[in-house]
C-alpha positions in Angstrom: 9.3 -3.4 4.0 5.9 -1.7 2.8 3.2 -3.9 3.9 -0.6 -3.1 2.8 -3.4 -4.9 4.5 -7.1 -4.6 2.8 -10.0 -4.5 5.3 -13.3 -4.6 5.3 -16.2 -2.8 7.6 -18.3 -5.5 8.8 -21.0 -6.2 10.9 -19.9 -6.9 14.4 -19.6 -10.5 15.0 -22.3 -12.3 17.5 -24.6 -8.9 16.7 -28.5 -10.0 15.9 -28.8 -8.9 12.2 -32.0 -7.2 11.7 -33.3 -7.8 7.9 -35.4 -5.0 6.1 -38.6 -5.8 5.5 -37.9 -7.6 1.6 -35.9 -10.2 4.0 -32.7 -10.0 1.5 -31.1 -6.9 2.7 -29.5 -6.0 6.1 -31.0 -2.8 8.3 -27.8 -1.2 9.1 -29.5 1.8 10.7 -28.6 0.8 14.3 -25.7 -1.9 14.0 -22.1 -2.3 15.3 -19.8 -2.6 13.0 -16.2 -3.5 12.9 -13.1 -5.1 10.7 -13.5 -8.8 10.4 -11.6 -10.6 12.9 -9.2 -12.7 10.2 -8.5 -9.1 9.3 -7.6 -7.5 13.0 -5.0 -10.5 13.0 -3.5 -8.9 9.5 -3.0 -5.5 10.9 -1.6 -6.6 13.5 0.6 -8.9 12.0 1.6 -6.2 9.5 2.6 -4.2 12.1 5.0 -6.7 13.9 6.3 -7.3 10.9 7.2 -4.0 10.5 8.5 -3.4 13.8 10.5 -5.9 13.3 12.4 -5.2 9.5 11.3 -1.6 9.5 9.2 0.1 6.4 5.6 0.6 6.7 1.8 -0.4 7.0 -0.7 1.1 4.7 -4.3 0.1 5.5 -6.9 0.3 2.3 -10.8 -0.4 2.7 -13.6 0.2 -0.1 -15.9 1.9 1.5 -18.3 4.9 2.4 -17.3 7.6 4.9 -18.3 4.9 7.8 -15.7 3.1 6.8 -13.2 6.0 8.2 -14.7 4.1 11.9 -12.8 0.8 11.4 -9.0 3.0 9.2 -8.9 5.0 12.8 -9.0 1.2 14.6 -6.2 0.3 12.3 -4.0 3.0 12.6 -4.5 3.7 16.5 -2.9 -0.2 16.6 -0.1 0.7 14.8 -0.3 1.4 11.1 1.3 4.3 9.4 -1.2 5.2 6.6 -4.7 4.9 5.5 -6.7 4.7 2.4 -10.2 5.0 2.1 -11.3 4.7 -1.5 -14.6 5.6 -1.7 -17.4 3.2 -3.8 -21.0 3.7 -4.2 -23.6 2.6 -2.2 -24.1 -0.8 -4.2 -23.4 -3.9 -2.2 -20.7 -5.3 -4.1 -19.4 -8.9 -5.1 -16.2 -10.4 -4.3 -15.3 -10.0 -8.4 -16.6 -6.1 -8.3 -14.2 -5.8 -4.9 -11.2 -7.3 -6.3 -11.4 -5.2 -9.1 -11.3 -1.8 -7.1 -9.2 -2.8 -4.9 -6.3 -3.3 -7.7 -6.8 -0.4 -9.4 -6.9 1.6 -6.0 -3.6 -0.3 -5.1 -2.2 0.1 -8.8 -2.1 3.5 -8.3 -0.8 3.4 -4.5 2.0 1.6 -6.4 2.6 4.2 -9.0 2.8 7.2 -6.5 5.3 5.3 -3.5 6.1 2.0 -5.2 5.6 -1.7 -5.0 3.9 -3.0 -1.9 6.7 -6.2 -0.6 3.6 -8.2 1.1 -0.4 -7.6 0.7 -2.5 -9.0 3.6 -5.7 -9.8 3.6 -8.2 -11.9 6.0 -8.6 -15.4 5.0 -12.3 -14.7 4.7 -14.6 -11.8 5.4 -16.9 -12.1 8.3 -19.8 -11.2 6.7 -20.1 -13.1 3.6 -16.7 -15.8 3.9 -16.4 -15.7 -0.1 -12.3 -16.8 0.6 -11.6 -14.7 -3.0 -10.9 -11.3 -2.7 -7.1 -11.5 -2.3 -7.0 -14.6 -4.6 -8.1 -12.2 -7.2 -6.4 -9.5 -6.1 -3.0 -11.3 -6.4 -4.1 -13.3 -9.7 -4.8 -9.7 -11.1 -1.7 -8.2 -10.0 0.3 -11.6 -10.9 1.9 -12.4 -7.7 2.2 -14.9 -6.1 -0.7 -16.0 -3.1 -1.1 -18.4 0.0 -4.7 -18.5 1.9 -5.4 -19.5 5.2 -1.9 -19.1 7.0 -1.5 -18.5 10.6 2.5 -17.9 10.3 4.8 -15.8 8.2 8.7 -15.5 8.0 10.0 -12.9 6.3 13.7 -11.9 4.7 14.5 -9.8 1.5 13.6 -12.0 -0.6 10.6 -14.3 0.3 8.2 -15.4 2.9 7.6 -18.5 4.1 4.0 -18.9 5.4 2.8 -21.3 7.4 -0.5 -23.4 7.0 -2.4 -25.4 10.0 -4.0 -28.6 8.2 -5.7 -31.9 10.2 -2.1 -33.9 9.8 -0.1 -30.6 11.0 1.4 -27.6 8.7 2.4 -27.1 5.4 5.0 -24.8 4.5 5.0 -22.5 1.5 7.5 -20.5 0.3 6.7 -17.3 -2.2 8.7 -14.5 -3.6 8.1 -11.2 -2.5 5.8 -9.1 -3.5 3.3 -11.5 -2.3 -0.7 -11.5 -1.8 -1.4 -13.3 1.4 -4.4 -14.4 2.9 -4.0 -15.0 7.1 -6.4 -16.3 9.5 -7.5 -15.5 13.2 -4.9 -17.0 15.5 -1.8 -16.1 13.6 -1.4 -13.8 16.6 -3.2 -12.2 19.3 -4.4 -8.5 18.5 
């Protein structure tokens, strides 16, 4: 099973967020940052997936050379391989991320082949825009499920697992699949 989970460098949650002086932009010059928590529960659940069925964890994040801080994290918990693909200093929009972040895994595709499952966070900490992997997956036409805090897995399909007010609902995709988990699927 080759499993990929996207990441994001983050501000670290419950930090005071200093603003620069225009009081639109964020002074990063002396703040913690971290992957988003909805994210820590996809690495981790990549990698129990993996210990389970075998294969491997790839971990990707657009980033600057910062961004190495939060790949280490990831791969010092378990995963196999990271990718930092490096984008310019811009902040960019959910629309400008999904777009980099398929091409970057396009071509992870083309050199070790298809990715089975895609993982991201149900929503980055930061900015909680809930459409990264949506349009990711719609770019890469697979099948996605947001928001799931359980995943079954055989060769074929997963079956992922949705809390809602009245209980879960159940979904089941082929693989490969784009999904979208959220904090609480397990306990990094």
């Amino acid at each position: 099973m080759r499993v990929l989970v996207c990441v994001k460098r983050v501000p670290a949650p419950g930090a005071r967020i200093p603003l620069m002086a225009d009081a639109r932009s964020i002074d990063a010059a002396n703040l913690g940052h971290t992957v988003s928590p909805h994210e820590e529960c996809a690495i981790e659940e990549a990698v129990q997936i993996v210990e389970r069925l075998g294969g491997s964890v790839t971990v990707l994040t657009l980033g600057d050379d910062a961004s190495i801080e939060q790949l280490r994290t990831a791969v010092s918990v378990g995963a196999d391989h990271a990718v930092l693909a490096i984008r310019n200093g811009e902040d960019w929009d959910p629309q400008a991320t999904a777009q980099g972040l398929t091409k970057v895994i396009g071509d992870l595709e083309s050199e070790g082949g298809t990715f089975d499952l895609i993982l991201f966070g149900n929503d980055s900490a930061d900015a909680g825009n809930f459409q990264v992997g949506i349009r990711v997956a719609r770019a890469l036409q697979r099948p996605v499920v947001n928001g799931i805090k359980g995943i079954a897995l055989d060769s074929e399909s997963a079956r992922a697992k949705r809390q809602t007010p009245a209980g879960f609902e159940v979904y089941s995709v082929p693989l490969p699949a784009v999904i979208g988990v959220k904090e609480g699927i397990n306990l990094p």
